[in-house]
C-alpha positions as CSV (number, residue, x, y, z in Angstrom):
1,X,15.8,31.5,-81.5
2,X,15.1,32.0,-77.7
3,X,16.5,29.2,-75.6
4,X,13.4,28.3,-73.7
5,X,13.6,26.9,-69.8
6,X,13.0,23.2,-69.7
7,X,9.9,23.2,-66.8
8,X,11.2,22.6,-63.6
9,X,9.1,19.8,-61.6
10,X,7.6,20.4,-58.1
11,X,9.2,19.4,-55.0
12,X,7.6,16.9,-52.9
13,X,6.5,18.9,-50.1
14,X,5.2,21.4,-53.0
15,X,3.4,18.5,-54.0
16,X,1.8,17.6,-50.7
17,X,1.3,21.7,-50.0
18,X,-0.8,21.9,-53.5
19,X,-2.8,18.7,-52.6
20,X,-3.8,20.0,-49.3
21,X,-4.9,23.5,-50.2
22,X,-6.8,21.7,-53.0
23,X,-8.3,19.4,-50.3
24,X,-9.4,22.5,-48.8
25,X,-10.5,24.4,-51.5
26,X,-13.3,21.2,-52.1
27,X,-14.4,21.4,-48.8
28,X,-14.2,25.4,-48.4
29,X,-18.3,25.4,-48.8
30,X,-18.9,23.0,-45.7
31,X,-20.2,24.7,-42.6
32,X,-17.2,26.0,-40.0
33,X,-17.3,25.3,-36.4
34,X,-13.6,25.1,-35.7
35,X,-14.3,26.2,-31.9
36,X,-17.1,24.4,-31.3
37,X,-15.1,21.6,-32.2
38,X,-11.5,22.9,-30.4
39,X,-13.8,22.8,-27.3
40,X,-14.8,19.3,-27.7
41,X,-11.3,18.1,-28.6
42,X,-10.1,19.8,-25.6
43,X,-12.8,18.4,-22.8
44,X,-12.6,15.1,-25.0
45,X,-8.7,14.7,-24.6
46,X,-9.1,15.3,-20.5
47,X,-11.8,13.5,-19.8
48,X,-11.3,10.0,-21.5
49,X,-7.7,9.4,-19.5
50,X,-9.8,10.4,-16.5
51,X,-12.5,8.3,-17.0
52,X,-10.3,5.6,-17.6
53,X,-8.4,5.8,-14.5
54,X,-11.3,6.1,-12.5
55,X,-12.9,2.8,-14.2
56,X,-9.6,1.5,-13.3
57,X,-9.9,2.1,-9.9
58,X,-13.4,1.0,-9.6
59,X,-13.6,-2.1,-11.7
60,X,-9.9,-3.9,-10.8
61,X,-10.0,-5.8,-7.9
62,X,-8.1,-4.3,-4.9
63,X,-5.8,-7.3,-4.6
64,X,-3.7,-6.7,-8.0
65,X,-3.4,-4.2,-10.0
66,X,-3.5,-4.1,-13.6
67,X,0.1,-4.1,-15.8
68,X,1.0,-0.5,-16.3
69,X,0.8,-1.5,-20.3
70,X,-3.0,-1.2,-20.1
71,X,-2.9,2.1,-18.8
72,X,0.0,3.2,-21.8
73,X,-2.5,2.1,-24.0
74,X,-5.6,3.6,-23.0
75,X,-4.2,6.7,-22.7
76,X,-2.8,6.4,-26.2
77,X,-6.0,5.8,-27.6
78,X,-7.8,8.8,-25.7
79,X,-4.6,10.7,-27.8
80,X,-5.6,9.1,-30.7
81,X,-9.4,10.0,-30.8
82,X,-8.5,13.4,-30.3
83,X,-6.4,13.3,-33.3
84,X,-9.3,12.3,-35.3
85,X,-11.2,14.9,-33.9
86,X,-9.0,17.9,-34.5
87,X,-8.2,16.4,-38.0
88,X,-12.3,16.6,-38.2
89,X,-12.3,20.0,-36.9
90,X,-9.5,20.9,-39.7
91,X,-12.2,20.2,-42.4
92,X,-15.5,20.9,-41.1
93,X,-15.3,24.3,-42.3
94,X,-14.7,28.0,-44.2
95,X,-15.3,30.5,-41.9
96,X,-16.8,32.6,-39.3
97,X,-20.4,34.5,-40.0
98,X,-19.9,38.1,-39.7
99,X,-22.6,40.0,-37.4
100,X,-25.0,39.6,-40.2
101,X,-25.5,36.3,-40.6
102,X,-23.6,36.3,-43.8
103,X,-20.6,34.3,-44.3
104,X,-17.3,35.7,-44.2
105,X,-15.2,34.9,-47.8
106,X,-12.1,33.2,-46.9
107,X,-9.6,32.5,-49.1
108,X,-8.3,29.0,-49.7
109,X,-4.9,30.8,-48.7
110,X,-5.9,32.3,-45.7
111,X,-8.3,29.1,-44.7
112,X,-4.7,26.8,-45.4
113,X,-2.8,29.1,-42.8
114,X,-5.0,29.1,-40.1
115,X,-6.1,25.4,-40.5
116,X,-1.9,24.6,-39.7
117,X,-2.0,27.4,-37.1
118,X,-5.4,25.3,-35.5
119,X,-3.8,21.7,-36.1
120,X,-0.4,22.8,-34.4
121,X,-2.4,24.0,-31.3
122,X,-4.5,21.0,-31.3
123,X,-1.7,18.4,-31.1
124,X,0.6,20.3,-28.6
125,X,-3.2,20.9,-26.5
126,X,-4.4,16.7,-27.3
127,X,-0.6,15.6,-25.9
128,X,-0.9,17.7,-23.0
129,X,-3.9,16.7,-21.7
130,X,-3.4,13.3,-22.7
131,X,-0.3,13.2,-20.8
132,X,-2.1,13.9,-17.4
133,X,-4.9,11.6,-18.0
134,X,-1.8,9.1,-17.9
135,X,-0.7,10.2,-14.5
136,X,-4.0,10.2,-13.8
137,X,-4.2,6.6,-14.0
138,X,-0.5,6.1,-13.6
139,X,-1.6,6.7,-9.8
140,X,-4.4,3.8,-9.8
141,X,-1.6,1.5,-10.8
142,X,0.7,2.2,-8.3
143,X,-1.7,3.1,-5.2
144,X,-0.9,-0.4,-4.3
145,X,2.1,0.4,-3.1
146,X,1.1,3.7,-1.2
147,X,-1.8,2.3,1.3
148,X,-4.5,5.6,2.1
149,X,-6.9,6.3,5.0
150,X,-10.1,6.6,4.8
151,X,-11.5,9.2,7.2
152,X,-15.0,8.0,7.0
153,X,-14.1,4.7,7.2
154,X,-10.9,3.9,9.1
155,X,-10.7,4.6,13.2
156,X,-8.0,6.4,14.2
157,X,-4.5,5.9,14.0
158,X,-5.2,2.8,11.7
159,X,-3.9,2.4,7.7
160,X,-5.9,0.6,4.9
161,X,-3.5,-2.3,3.8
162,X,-4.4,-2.6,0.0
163,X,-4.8,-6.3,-0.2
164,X,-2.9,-8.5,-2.7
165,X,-0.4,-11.2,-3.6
166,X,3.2,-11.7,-2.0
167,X,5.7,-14.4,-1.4
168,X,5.7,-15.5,2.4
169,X,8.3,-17.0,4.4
170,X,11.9,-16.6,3.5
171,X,14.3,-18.8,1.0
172,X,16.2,-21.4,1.9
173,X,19.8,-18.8,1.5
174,X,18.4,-16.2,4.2
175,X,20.6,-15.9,6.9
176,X,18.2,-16.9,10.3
177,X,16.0,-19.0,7.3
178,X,14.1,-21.8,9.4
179,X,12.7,-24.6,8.1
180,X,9.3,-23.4,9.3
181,X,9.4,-20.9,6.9
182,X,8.6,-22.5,3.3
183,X,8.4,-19.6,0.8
184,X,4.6,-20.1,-0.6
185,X,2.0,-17.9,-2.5
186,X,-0.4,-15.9,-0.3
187,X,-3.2,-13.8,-1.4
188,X,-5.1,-11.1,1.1
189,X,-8.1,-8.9,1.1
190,X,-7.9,-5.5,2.0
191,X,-7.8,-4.9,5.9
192,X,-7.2,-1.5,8.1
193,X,-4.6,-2.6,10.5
194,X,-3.4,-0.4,13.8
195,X,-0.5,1.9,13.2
196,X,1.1,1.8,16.8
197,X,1.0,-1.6,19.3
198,X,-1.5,-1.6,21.7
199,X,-0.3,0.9,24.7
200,X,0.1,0.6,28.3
201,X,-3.2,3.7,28.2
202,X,-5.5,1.9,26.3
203,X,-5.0,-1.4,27.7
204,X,-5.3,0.6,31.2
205,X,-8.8,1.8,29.7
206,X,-9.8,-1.4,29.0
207,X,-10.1,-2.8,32.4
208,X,-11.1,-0.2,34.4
209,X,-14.2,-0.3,32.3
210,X,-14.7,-4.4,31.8
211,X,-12.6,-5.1,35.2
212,X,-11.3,-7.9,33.1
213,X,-9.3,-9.7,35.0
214,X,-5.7,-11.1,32.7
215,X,-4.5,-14.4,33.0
216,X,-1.4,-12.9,35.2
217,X,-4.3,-12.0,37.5
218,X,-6.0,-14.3,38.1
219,X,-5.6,-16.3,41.5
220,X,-4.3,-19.8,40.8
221,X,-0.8,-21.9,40.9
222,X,0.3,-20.3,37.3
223,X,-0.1,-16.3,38.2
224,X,2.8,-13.9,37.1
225,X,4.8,-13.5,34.9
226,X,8.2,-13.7,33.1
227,X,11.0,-10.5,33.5
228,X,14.1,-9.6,33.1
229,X,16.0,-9.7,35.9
230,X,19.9,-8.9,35.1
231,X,20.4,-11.1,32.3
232,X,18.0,-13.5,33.5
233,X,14.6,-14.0,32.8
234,X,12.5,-15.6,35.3
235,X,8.7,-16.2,36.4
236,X,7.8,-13.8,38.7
237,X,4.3,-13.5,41.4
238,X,2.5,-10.7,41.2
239,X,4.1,-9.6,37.6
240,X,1.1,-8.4,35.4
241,X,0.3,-5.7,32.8
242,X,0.3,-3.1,34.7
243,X,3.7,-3.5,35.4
244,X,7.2,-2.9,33.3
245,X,9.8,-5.1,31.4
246,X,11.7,-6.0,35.3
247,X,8.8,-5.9,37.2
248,X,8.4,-2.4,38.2
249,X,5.3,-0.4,37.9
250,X,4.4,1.3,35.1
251,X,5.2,5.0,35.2
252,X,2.9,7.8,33.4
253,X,5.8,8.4,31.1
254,X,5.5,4.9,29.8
255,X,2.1,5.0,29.3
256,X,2.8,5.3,25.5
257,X,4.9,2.0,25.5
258,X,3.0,-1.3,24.6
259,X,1.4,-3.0,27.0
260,X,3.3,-5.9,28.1
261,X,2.6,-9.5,30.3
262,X,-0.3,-10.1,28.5
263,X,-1.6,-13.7,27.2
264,X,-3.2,-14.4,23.7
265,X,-6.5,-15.0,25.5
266,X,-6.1,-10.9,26.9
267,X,-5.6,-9.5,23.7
268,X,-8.6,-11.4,22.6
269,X,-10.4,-10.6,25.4
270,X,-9.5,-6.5,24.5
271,X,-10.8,-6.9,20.8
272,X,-14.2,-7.6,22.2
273,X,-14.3,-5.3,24.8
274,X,-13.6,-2.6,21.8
275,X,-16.1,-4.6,19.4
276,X,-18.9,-4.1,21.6
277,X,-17.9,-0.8,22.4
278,X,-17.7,0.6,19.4
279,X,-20.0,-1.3,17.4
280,X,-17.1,-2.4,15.1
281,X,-15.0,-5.7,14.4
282,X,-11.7,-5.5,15.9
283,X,-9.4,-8.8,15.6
284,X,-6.2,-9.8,16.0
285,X,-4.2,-10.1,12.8
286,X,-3.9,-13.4,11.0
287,X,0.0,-14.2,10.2
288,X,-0.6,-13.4,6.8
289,X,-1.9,-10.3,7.2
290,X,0.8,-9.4,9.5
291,X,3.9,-10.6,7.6
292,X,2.3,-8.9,4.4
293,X,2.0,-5.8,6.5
294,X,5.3,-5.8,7.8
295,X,7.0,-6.5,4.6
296,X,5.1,-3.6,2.6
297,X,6.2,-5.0,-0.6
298,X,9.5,-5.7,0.2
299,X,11.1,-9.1,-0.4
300,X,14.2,-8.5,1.9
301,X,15.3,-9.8,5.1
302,X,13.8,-6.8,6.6
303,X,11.4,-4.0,5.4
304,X,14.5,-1.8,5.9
305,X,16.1,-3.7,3.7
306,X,19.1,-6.4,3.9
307,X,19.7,-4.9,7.2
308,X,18.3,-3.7,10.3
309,X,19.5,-1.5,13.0
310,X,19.2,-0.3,16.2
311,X,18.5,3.6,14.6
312,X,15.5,1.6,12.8
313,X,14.1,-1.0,15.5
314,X,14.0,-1.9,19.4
315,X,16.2,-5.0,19.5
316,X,19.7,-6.2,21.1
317,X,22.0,-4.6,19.4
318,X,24.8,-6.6,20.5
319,X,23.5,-9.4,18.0
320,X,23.2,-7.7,14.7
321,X,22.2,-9.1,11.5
322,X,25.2,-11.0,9.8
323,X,28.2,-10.1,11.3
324,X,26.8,-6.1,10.6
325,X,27.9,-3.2,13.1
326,X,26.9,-3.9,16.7
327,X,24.3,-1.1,18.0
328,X,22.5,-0.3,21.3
329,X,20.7,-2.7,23.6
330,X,18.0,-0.6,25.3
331,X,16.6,-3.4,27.6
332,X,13.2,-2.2,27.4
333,X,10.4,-0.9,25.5
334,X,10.0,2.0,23.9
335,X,7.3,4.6,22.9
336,X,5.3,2.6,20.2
337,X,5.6,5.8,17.7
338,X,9.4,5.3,18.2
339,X,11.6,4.8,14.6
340,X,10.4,5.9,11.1
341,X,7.3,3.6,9.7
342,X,7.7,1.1,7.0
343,X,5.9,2.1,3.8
344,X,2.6,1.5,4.9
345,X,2.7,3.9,7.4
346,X,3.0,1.2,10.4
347,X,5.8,1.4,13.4
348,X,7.9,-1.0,15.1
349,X,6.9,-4.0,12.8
350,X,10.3,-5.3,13.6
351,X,11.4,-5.1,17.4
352,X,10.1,-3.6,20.7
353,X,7.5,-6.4,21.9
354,X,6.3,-9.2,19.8
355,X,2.8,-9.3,18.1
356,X,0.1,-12.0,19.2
357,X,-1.6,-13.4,15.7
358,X,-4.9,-14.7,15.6
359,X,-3.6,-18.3,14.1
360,X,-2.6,-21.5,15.7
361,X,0.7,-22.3,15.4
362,X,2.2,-25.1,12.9
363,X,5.0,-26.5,12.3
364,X,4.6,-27.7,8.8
365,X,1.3,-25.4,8.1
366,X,3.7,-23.5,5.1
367,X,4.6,-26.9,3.5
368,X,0.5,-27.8,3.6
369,X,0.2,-24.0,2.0
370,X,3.0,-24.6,-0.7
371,X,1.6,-27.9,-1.7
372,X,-2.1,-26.1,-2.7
373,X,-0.5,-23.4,-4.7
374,X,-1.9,-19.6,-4.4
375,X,-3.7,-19.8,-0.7
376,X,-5.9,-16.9,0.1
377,X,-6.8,-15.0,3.1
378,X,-5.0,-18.1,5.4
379,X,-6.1,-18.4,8.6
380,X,-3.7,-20.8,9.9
381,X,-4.4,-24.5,11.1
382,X,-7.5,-25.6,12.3
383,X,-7.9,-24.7,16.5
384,X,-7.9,-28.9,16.9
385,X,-4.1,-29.3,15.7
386,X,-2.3,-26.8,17.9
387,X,-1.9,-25.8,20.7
388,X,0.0,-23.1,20.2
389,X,-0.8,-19.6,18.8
390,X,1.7,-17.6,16.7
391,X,3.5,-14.2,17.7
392,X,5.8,-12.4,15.4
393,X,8.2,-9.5,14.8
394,X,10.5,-10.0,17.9
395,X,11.6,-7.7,20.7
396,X,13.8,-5.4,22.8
397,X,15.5,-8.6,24.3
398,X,16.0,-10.5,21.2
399,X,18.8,-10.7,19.0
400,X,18.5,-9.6,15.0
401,X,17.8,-12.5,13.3
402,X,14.4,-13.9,14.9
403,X,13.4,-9.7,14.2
404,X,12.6,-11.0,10.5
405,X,9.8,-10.1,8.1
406,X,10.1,-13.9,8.1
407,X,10.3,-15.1,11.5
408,X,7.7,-17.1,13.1
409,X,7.3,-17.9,17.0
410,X,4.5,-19.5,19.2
411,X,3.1,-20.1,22.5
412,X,0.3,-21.0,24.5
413,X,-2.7,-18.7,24.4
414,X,-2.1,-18.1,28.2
415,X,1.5,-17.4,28.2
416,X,2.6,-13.5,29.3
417,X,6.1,-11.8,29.1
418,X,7.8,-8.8,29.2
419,X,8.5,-9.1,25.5
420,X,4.6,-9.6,23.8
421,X,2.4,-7.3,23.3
422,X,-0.4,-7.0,20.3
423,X,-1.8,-4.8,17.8
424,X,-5.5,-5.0,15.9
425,X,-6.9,-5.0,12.8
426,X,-10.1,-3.8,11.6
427,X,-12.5,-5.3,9.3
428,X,-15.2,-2.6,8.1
């Protein structure tokens, strides 16, 4: 008697091959439009992560910026409807029509080959395209953090500042931390803020065509202004913008440098002289705006860092930061495109001349801020309380420390030196 073969049983992935050519084979009558469909899956796989970063962009508010989860997700779905699609596409058909009209017989063999060929193409195309929809709106995410111009918008040489939410003032283990300084939450609109301090040249410009006439100027007991003289600083007659850090008149090669001797009430007086000229609102910037500015997302002493030098910023370099490496003392100003811009695009934040703010100055105004939790778009105290209004950033004659991100100083709105200056802002 013949010793028969016991039957051998099917592997698993035999198994799973039978079941899917028999899936096939059911379906072999339906209608084909494999590239009908490839196309869709295709467009369909681009478009949706595109479409979602632009709704990103448009619907999120300016001021924060969605987690980068939602983003992940989104784009993972897109992926995931394109799946469906090209698993569609896999059995939406049998074959081409010859140029006849008459359908092509396929085998279920032949069908099963090219359906694996089509899915494998499908899933390496979906992934790709899916992928840069991701960057796509991996870009809206992060645009926070990379401020753009506007061409139609923005005048020149000034940066859109993406608004948003950041820590101001310094903690309490900062080296140079003052007690006017109480970290609190701050939130700010978008703005377009000046790239360079206000120069010597435009400030020139200004009153030859309004013949202004600054508070240096003008003839009464408290004309002048302060310079260096030496090591000293005094109050000098006759001392007004048109003249340099010790007194001397400008020279055309320093008509790039920031203007200088010029009160709070001149700067003011120069944003609407370029208001009504222009037909645009130019202002100075409110301390918040300018310390969010400076900082351009950094949390550091500085926007360079934990340090700052005199390679990076226009200061006396024979104070440094914490017991750092002494540098050069310059004992002037310098061009205002001098040193490499922070991350928003803006020079000599720290250094070179301080920066008149629009805000009165107080004392205690960060504890009041601290105390009402997130505070948006501050404008400081009310005009009634102070006196003072604030300056930042400090300046060629100052030491390190007061050149914080942090820092806050104050005058009157008719005081001039040879260390302030101003920048603008501009609200479309």
């Amino acid at each position: 008697m013949d010793e028969q073969t016991p039957p051998q049983s099917a592997s698993p992935s035999t198994r799973v091959d039978e079941l899917d050519k028999a899936f096939v084979a059911d379906l072999i009558e339906q209608p084909k439009q494999l590239d009908k469909l490839a196309r869709l899956v295709l467009i369909f796989s681009f478009v949706v992560p595109v479409l979602y970063a632009i709704g990103l962009k448009f619907f999120s508010s300016s001021e924060s910026a969605p987690s980068g989860l939602w983003f992940i997700v989104a784009a993972f779905a897109s992926w995931f409807v394109s799946l469906l699609l090209s698993l569609f596409g896999l059995i939406s058909g049998k074959g081409r029509q010859n140029a006849g009209g008459k359908e092509k017989s396929v085998s279920v063999e032949a069908l099963y080959q090219a359906i694996i060929r089509y899915k494998r193409r499908m899933l390496i195309g979906s992934s790709i395209f899916c992928f840069l929809g991701v960057c796509f709106a991996g870009l809206t995410v992060f645009s926070n953090a990379f401020p753009t111009m506007l061409p139609n918008q923005a005048p020149q040489n000034f940066v859109l500042i993406r608004g948003g939410e950041f820590t101001m003032g310094s903690p309490e283990n900062e080296v140079g931390h003052q007690p006017n300084e109480t970290q609190h939450q701050v939130k700010v609109s978008d703005y377009y803020m000046s790239k360079y301090e206000v120069t010597f040249a435009e400030f020139k410009r200004f009153i030859a065509e309004s013949h202004y006439l600054t508070d240096a100027e003008k003839d009464s007991k408290d004309n002048g202004s302060w310079i260096l003289d030496g090591n000293e600083a005094k109050k000098v007659a006759g001392v007004n913008w048109r003249h340099g850090v010790s007194g001397k008149e400008r020279t055309p090669a320093e008509a790039n440098h920031p203007v200088v001797h010029v009160s709070w009430n001149d700067a003011i007086a120069y944003c609407q002289w370029l208001s009504e000229k222009t037909g645009k609102w130019y202002r100075l910037p409110t301390e918040a705006e300018w310390e969010y500015a400076c900082r351009a997302g950094s949390r550091t002493p500085f926007n360079t860092g934990e340090n700052l030098t005199t390679a990076q910023a226009n200061y006396d370099g024979n104070y440094p930061y914490n017991n750092n490496r002494k540098g050069q003392y310059r004992a002037k100003t310098v061009a205002v495109e001098s040193f490499a811009p922070n991350r928003f695009g803006l020079y000599n934040m720290h250094g070179n001349v301080w920066e008149w703010c629009d805000d009165v100055y107080g004392e205690k105004y960060y504890d009041e801020c601290k105390a009402k939790g997130l505070v948006e778009n501050p404008a400081g105290p009310a005009p009634e309380t102070g006196s003072f209004r604030v300056f930042r950033g400090g300046s060629w004659r100052i030491i390190a420390e007061p050149c914080r991100s942090a820092n806050r100083g104050g005058s009157t709105p008719g005081h001039r030196d040879g260390i302030i200056g101003f920048r603008l802002v501009f609200v479309p």
